[in-house]
C-alpha positions in Angstrom: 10.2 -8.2 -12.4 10.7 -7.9 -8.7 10.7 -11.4 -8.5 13.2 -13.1 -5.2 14.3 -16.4 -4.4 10.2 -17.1 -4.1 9.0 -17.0 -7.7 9.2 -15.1 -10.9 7.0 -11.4 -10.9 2.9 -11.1 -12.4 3.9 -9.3 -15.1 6.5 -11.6 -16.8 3.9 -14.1 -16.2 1.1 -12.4 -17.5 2.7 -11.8 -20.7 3.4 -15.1 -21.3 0.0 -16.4 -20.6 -0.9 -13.7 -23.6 1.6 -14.4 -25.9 0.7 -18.2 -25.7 -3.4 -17.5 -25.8 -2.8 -15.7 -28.8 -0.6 -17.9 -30.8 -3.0 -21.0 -30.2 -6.3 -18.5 -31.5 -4.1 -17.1 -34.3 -5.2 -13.3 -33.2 -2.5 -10.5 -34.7 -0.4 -8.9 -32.8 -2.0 -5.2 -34.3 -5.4 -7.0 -33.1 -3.8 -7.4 -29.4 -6.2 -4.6 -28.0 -8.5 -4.2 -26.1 -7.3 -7.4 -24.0 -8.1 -8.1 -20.8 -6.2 -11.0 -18.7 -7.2 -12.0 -15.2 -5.0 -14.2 -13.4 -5.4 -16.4 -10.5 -1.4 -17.2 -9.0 -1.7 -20.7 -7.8 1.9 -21.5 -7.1 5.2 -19.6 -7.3 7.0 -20.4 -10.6 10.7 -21.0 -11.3 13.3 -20.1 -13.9 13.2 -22.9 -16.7 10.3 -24.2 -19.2 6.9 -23.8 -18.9 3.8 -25.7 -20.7 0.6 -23.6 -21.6 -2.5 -25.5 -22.1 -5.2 -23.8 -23.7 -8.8 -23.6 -23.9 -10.8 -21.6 -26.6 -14.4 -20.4 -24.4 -15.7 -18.2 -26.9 -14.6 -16.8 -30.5 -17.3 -13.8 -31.2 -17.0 -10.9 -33.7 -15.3 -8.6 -31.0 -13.2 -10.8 -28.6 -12.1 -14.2 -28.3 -11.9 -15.2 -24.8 -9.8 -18.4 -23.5 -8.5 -19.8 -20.2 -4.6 -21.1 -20.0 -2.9 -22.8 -17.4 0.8 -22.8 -16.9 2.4 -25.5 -15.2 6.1 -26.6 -14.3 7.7 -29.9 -14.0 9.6 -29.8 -10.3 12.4 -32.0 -9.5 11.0 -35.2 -8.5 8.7 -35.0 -12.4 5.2 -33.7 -10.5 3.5 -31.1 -12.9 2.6 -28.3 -10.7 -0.2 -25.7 -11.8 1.4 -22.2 -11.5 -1.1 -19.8 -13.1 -4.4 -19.9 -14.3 -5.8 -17.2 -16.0 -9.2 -15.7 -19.1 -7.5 -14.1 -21.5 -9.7 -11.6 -24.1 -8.0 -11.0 -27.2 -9.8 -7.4 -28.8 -10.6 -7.2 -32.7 -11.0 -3.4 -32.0 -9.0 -0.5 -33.5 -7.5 1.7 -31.2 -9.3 4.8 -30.5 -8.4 7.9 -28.8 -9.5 8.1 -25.3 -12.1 10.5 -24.2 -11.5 12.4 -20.3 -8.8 10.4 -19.6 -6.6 10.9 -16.9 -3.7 12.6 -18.1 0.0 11.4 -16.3 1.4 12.9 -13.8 4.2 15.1 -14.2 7.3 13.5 -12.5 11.0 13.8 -12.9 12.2 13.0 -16.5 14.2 9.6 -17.3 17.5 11.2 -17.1 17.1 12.8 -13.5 15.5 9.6 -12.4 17.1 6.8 -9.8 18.9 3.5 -12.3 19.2 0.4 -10.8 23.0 0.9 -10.9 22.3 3.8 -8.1 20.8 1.6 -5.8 22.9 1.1 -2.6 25.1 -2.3 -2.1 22.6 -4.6 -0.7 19.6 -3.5 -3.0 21.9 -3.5 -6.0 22.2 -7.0 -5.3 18.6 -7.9 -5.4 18.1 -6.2 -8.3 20.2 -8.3 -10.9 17.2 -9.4 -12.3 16.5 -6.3 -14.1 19.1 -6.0 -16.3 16.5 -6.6 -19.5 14.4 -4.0 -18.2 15.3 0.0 -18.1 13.6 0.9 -15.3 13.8 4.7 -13.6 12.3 5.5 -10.4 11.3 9.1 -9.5 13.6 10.1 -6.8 11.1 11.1 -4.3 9.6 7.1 -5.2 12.7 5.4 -4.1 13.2 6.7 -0.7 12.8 3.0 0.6 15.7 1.9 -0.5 18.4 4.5 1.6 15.5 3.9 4.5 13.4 6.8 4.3 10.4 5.6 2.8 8.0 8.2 1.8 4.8 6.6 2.9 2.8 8.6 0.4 0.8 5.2 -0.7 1.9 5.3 -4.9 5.0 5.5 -6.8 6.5 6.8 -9.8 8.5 5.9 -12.5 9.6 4.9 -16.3 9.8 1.8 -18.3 11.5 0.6 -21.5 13.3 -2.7 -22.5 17.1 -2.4 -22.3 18.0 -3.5 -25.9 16.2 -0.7 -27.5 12.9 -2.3 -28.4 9.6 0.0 -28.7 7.3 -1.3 -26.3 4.6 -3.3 -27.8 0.6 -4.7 -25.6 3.2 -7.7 -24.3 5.8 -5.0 -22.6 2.8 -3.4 -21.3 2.0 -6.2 -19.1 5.6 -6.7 -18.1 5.4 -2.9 -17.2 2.6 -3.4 -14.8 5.3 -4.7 -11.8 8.0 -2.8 -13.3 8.1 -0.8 -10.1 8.6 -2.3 -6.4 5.7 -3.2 -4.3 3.8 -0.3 -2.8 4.6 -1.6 0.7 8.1 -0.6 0.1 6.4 2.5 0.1 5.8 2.5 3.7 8.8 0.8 4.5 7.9 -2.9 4.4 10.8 -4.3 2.1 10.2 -8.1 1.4 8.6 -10.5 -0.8 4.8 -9.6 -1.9 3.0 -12.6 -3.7 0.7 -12.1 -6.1 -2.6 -13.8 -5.5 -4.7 -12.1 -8.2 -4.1 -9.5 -11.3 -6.0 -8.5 -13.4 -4.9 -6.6 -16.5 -6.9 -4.1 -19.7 -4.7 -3.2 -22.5 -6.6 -0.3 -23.7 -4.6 1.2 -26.8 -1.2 -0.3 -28.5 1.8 2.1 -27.2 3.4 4.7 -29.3 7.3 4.6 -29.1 9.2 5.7 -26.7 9.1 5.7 -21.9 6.5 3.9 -20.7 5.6 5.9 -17.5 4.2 4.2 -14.7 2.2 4.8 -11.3 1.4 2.1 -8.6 -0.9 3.0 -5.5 -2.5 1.9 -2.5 -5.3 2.8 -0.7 -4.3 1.0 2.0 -1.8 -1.6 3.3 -3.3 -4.1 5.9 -1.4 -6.1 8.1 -1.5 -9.5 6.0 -2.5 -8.3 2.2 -2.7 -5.1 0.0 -4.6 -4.0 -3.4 -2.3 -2.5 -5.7 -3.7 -0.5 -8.7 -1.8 0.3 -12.0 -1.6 2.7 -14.6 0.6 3.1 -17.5 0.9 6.0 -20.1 2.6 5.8 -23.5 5.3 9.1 -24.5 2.0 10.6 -25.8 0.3 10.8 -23.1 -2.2 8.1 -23.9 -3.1 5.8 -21.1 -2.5 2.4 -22.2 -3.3 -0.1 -19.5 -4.9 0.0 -16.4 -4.1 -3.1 -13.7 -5.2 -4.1 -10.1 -3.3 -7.0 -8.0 -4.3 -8.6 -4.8 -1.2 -9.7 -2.9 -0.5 -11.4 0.2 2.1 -10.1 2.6 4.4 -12.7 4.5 
């Protein structure tokens, strides 16, 4: 959802490429998981329509696997290729997880930074939000009063504004719910996405969505952003990992 003037953010993008793979193979949404999307970001899409056009590679007794290209008419009538992505839809029941990481503990929702308690100029970039409840942990948001804290990962909790339980599709949209882990060590500005790759390993149970992006690194000209998201019960529920380009 950190999307600027540039283009609309992976995660919106992600979850339509899912939605529209699994309308065209007919898979149910309680049959979402265990997906795995991986997305090549060709060029940077715009608000208005979109046109999915699907390809079924493989329906076996465990996954169905197809590839689905999203394109957008520009304003002279060229279709333009934004994404390109292999989608597996799972025909697995969820299953508790064994050793797996348990969340961090971090500042609960209510004591967390809103996008209303962003300073003026931030505030401003952050209009796009307003479907998505999003808290960062205040020791996560530092970068935007300009002390960024430099500690390569960032904290925070997710949940759609009009009240809806988050379902496999809002766990893709959670995946860039927080900024870009450069802003992490102060480098505020537009991060394209050049490749994500998403696994939806369980459907959430109701309730936050909490959320931790890192880095290992930030290089001069790209950076590798991995993802995890937990449901309320503690479950991990989707694991991502994004190359971007910085500009």
């Amino acid at each position: 959802m950190w999307d600027t003037t540039e283009g609309i953010d992976g995660g919106i993008l992600l979850a339509v490429a899912a939605r529209a793979t699994a309308a065209a193979t007919a898979v149910r949404a309680d049959r979402f998981f265990p997906s795995s999307i991986s997305a090549s970001f060709l060029t940077a899409s715009r608000p208005g329509p979109v046109r999915a056009r699907i390809e079924v590679i493989q329906r076996g007794s465990r996954f169905t696997t197809s590839q689905v290209s999203l394109t957008q008419k520009t304003e002279d009538d060229r279709e333009i290729e934004r994404l390109r992505a292999l989608v597996s839809h799972g025909t697995l029941n969820s299953q508790t997880a064994v050793d797996a990481p348990l969340p961090p503990v971090i500042t609960p929702p209510s004591a967390c930074i809103r996008r209303d308690d962003a300073p003026g100029e931030a505030a401003k970039r952050l209009d796009h939000l307003a479907g998505m409840d999003i808290r960062l942990a205040p020791e996560s948001a530092g970068w935007a009063f300009g002390t960024p804290s430099r500690t390569g990962h960032f904290d925070g909790w997710f949940r759609l504004a009009n009240g809806r339980e988050p379902d496999p599709l809002a766990l893709l949209a959670a995946v860039h719910a927080l900024p870009p882990i450069s802003f992490a060590f102060g480098r505020v500005g537009w991060l394209p996405t050049v490749q994500l790759t998403a696994h939806i390993r369980g459907c959430p149970a109701p309730g936050w969505l909490q959320v931790r992006t890192s880095s290992k690194a930030l290089r001069d000209d790209h950076v590798i952003e991995d993802a995890e998201v937990w449901d309320s019960s503690g479950d991990l529920v989707l694991q991502s990992r994004q190359f971007a380009a910085s500009v």
